[in-house]
Phi, psi and omega in degrees: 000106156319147181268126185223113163306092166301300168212151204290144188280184201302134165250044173253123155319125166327317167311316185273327156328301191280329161336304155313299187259344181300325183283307177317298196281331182296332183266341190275324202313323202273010158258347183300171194261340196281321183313077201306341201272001179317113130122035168235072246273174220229120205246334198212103047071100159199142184288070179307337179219131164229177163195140180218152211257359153212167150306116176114332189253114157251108158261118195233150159253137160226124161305140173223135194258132176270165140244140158118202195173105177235153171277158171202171195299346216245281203195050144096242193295190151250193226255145156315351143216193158241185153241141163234179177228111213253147153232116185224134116351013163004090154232166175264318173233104189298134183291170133336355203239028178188040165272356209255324188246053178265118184275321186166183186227130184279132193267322199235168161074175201279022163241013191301142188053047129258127247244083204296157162205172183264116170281004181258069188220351223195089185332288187003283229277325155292023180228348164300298174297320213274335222236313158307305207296334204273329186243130217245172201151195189237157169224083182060270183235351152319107173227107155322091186246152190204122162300137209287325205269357181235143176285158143226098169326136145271161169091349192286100164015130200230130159192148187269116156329096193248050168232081183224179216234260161292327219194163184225131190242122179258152168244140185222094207062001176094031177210356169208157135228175219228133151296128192236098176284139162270243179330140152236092154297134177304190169081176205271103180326169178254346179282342154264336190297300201285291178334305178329296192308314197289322196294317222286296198279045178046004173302115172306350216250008180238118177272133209295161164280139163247338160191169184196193214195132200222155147235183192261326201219153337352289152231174170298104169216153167305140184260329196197150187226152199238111182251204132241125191292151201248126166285134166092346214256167172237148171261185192319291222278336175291330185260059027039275190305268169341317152312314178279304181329326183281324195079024194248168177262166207238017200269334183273336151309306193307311178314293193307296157003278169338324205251345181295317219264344167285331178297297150009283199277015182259315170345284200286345180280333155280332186263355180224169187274154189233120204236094155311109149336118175284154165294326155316310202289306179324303178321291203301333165294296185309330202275316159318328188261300168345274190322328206263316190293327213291305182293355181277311190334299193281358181250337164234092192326307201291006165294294197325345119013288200261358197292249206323309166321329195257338174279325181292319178295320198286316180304317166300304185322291194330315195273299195341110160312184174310116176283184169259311159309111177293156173288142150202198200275101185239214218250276181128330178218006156358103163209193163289267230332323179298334211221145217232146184256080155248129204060244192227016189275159158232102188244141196237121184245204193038108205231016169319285205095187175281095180303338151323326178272169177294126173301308187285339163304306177321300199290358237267113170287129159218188183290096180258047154294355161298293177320280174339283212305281168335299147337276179294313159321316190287331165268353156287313180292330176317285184325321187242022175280359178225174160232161357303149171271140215235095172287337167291304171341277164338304191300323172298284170342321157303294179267010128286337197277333188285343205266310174279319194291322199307313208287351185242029172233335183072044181187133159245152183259040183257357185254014172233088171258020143246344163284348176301295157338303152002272188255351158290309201294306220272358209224278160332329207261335170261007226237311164253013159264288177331294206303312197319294196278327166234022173203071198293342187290353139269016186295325170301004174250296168336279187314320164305317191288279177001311193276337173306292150357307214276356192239359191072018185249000000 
């Protein structure tokens, strides 16, 4: 594909930038919600990438240097910095209708008495990305790619999404929406990778990229991906909430839910390589999952209980012969929250994984009796997110959703009950280190599963 140059990359140095923006970015970064980086304060600041994409729109990669050093359920410390990725704003005097995303007025350096904002709150500029995706090229180390076979209409109405997380999500007319990565890791997100791979095999159960954005530098990584928006659809976990609210059962959603996520995963077992699992491989997962509990322990006292029952599901795995079920390419963070409902249709998104982990940890074959596993969790929390807490509910919802995967994979993974246990408990374990640190008031849904878990049951 031809590189057709758009604008020029930033033409402030990354030093005078931060002249600008450091003092700025250090106090806005750590309240995003997107921040990985919660209770490690922030020593150091440096710009791996700018570009700017009008006069006033700064697209920056920035390195953040951390202190300290916290555990966490996914793949142990983290890292001492991150990287992210910003689209900011520059004016001298900001309107009003973008006074909400205002970071702060640069005192020094070449924005000084200009007034920064997270521009993608600010149509211009988001209407700017939509118009790279659609006629695709470079922007300095920005490169714009779009599948040649999907139309993307111009002019389409740009507005952000604000029940977000990990990542900042743009909508676009009700016809597309655009992923906005926040953490940026090298390498290809599994959130362009898989979808791609799943359309190439005709699975319906995914919606496709229609075009998305990477840079070369630092290194090569995804930035954003373009999807098409399913107007109209729920996610899992909101007609969940809905069902119990309702008093209604939730087993025949669970059942489709069940055979959606096996067709996903018969998908990814073909378009990708399939690895029969060692006894070795077995040690070594359990000693990892082991490794996660210790460090939850010490960090949320009230586990500490449960250490040995909870040691026990991992010590089977550890002893488990050879499965039958081969290691491949799965979803990685399987819950309702992932997968959207239109009509009777079931479609499963976000191909992230647990952005807490290393992109080559994400790409990782692993079992998907994980996904499953996540899954089966995600209705235990529904079942206790309100009271009374409705445990039977969960339990159906579990043996219909095991029921629907079994009739379309021809295998249940309700017949690998120590590796399910597993990866149930490993799941849990990460769940209260999550609730601990940012619900403590759900900590108690977590903590029911642990003591169940911790009995074998």
């Amino acid at each position: 594909m031809p590189k057709t140059a758009l604008h020029r990359p930033g033409r402030h140095a990354p030093a005078a930038l931060l002249t600008s923006l450091g003092d700025l970015l250090r106090e806005w970064l750590p309240r995003q919600r997107w921040f990985a980086g919660k209770g490690r304060p922030v020593t150091g600041l440096s710009v791996a990438s700018s570009t700017e994409l009008y006069p006033g729109c700064l697209h920056l990669l920035v390195h953040t240097e951390h202190l300290g050093r916290t555990t966490h359920s996914g793949s142990g410390t983290p890292p001492a910095d991150d990287c992210y990725q910003l689209l900011l704003g520059a004016r001298k005097v900001l309107p009003p209708r973008l006074a909400h995303a205002f970071i702060g007025r640069a005192s020094a350096g070449p924005l000084a008495d200009m007034s920064v904002y997270d521009a993608l709150h600010d149509p211009r500029a988001t209407g700017l990305l939509l118009e790279r995706l659609r006629t695709p090229g470079a922007a300095g180390p920005l490169l714009f790619e779009r599948d040649a076979r999907v139309t993307v209409p111009a002019g389409l109405a740009p507005r952000l999404l604000d029940a977000e997380q990990s990542n900042s999500s743009l909508v676009y007319g009700d016809s597309f929406i655009l992923k906005f990565f926040r953490r940026v890791q090298p390498g290809i997100n599994p959130d362009l990778e898989l979808p791609w791979a799943l359309a190439r095999q005709g699975c319906t159960r995914v919606p496709a990229p229609a075009a998305w954005f990477g840079t070369s530098q630092p290194r090569e990584a995804t930035l954003g991906v373009l999807q098409p928006f399913l107007p109209g659809a729920a996610d899992g976990w909101t007609l969940a909430l809905k069902s119990l609210a309702s008093d209604r059962e939730f087993t025949e959603e669970a059942y489709e839910l069940g055979r959606a996520t096996a067709e996903v995963h018969l998908a990814l077992a073909t378009a990708f390589p399939v690895d029969a699992p060692s006894p070795l491989q077995h040690e070594r997962l359990a000693a990892a999952m082991s490794e996660r509990l210790e460090a939850t322990a010490q960090a949320v006292p009230q586990l500490c209980r449960y250490v040995p029952g909870l040691r026990s599901a991992f010590d089977a795995l550890a002893s488990l012969d050879v499965a039958a079920r081969p290691s491949q390419r799965i979803h990685g963070d399987l819950h309702l929250g992932q997968v959207l409902r239109a009509g009777r249709q079931w479609s499963v998104i976000d191909f992230e994984g647990e952005p807490a982990r290393p992109v080559l940890e994400r790409r990782r074959l692993q079992s998907p009796v994980r996904d499953v596993a996540g899954m089966l969790r995600s209705f235990d929390y529904a079942a206790r997110s309100r009271r009374p807490w409705r445990p039977e509910w969960a339990h159906r919802c579990r043996e219909a959703y095991g029921a629907g995967y079994a009739a379309a994979a021809a295998w249940d993974p309700h017949e690998e009950p120590d590796l399910l246990r597993a990866y149930e408990t490993d799941r849990a374990v990460y769940e209260v280190l999550y609730e601990a640190r940012h619900r403590p008031d759900w900590l108690p849904v977590p903590m029911a599963a642990v003591a169940r878990l911790s009995e074998g049951l």
